[in-house]
C-alpha positions in Angstrom: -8.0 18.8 -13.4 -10.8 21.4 -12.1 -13.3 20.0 -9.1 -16.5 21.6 -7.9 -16.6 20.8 -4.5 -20.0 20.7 -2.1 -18.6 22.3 0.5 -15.8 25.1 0.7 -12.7 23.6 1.5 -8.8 25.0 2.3 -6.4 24.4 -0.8 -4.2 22.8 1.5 -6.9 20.3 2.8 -8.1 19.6 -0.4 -4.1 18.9 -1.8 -3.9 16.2 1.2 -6.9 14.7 0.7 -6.4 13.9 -3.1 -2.7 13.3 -2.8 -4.0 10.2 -0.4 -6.6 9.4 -2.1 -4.3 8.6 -5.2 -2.4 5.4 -6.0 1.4 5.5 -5.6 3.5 7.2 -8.5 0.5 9.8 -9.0 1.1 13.3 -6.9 -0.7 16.0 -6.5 1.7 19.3 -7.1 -0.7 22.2 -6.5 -4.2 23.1 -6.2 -5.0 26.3 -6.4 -8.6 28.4 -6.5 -10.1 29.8 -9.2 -10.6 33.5 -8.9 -14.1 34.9 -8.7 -14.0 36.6 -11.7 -13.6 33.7 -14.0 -16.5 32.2 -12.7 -16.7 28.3 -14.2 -14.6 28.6 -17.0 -14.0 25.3 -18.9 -10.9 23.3 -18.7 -9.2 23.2 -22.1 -6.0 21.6 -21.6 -3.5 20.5 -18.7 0.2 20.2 -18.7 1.1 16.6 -17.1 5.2 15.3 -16.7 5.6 12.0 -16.0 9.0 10.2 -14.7 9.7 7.3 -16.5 12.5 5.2 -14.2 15.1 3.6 -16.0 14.2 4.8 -19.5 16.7 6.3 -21.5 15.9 9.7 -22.6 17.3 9.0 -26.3 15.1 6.0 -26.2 12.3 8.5 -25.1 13.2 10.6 -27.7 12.9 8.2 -30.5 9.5 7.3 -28.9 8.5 11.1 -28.7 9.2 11.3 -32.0 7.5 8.3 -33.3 4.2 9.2 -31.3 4.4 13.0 -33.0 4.7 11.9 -36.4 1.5 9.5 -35.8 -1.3 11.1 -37.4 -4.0 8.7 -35.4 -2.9 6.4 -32.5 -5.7 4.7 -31.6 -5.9 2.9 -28.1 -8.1 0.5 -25.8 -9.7 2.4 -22.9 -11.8 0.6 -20.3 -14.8 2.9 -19.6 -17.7 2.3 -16.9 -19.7 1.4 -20.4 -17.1 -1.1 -21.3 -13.9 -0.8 -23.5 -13.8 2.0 -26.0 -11.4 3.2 -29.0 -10.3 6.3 -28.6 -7.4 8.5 -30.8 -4.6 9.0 -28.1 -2.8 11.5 -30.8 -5.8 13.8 -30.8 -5.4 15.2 -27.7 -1.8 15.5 -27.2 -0.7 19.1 -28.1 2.4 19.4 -27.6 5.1 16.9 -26.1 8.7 16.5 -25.6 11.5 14.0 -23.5 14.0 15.2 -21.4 16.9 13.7 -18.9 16.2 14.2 -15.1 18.5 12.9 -12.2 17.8 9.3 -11.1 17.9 9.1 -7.1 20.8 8.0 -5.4 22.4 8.1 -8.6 23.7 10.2 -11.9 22.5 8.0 -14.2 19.2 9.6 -15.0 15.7 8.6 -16.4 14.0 10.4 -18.8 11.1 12.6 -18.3 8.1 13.6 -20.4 6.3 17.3 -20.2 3.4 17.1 -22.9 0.1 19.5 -22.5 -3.0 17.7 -23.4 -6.3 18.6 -24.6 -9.3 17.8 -22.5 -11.6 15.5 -24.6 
């Protein structure tokens, strides 16, 4: 995500602030400035992973796979101007499932990396 702020901030400050501001399950890993040089360079894509507790990661697989091989996926998305279709596919570029360690445990949960376009 790339913010403008209104008033110059600490990276720090600004990481603690949005990591409280967000709900549960969404954490904020770094925030970081953008050097003066690049001046306000758009945002093309971001690279999100996202636990998934007690999932398999074969049955993520299969479901990685599945989505891939989709050549439109359109979903639902409730917008301030009401519910809107959009094509989910479209913007993921790349994606994949792995297995990550569950806590407390060694029974793991998968985990997905994917980078996706900003639309």
């Amino acid at each position: 995500m790339e913010l403008a702020l209104t008033r110059a901030c600490a990276v720090s400050e600004v990481r603690e602030r949005l990591d409280a501001a967000l709900p549960d399950g969404i954490d904020v890993i770094e925030v970081m400035q953008a050097p003066p040089s690049l001046g306000a360079l758009p945002l093309e894509a971001s690279l999100w992973e996202v636990a998934l507790p007690g999932v398999r990661p074969a049955d993520a697989a299969r479901a990685v796979d599945d989505f891939l091989a989709c050549d439109t996926l359109e979903i639902e998305r409730l917008t301030n101007k009401g519910p809107r279709r959009v094509d989910a596919r479209a913007a993921v570029i790349t994606m994949g499932a792995s297995r990550c360690a569950a806590e407390g445990g060694d029974t793991g949960n998968a985990i997905l990396r994917m980078v996706v376009r900003q639309v």
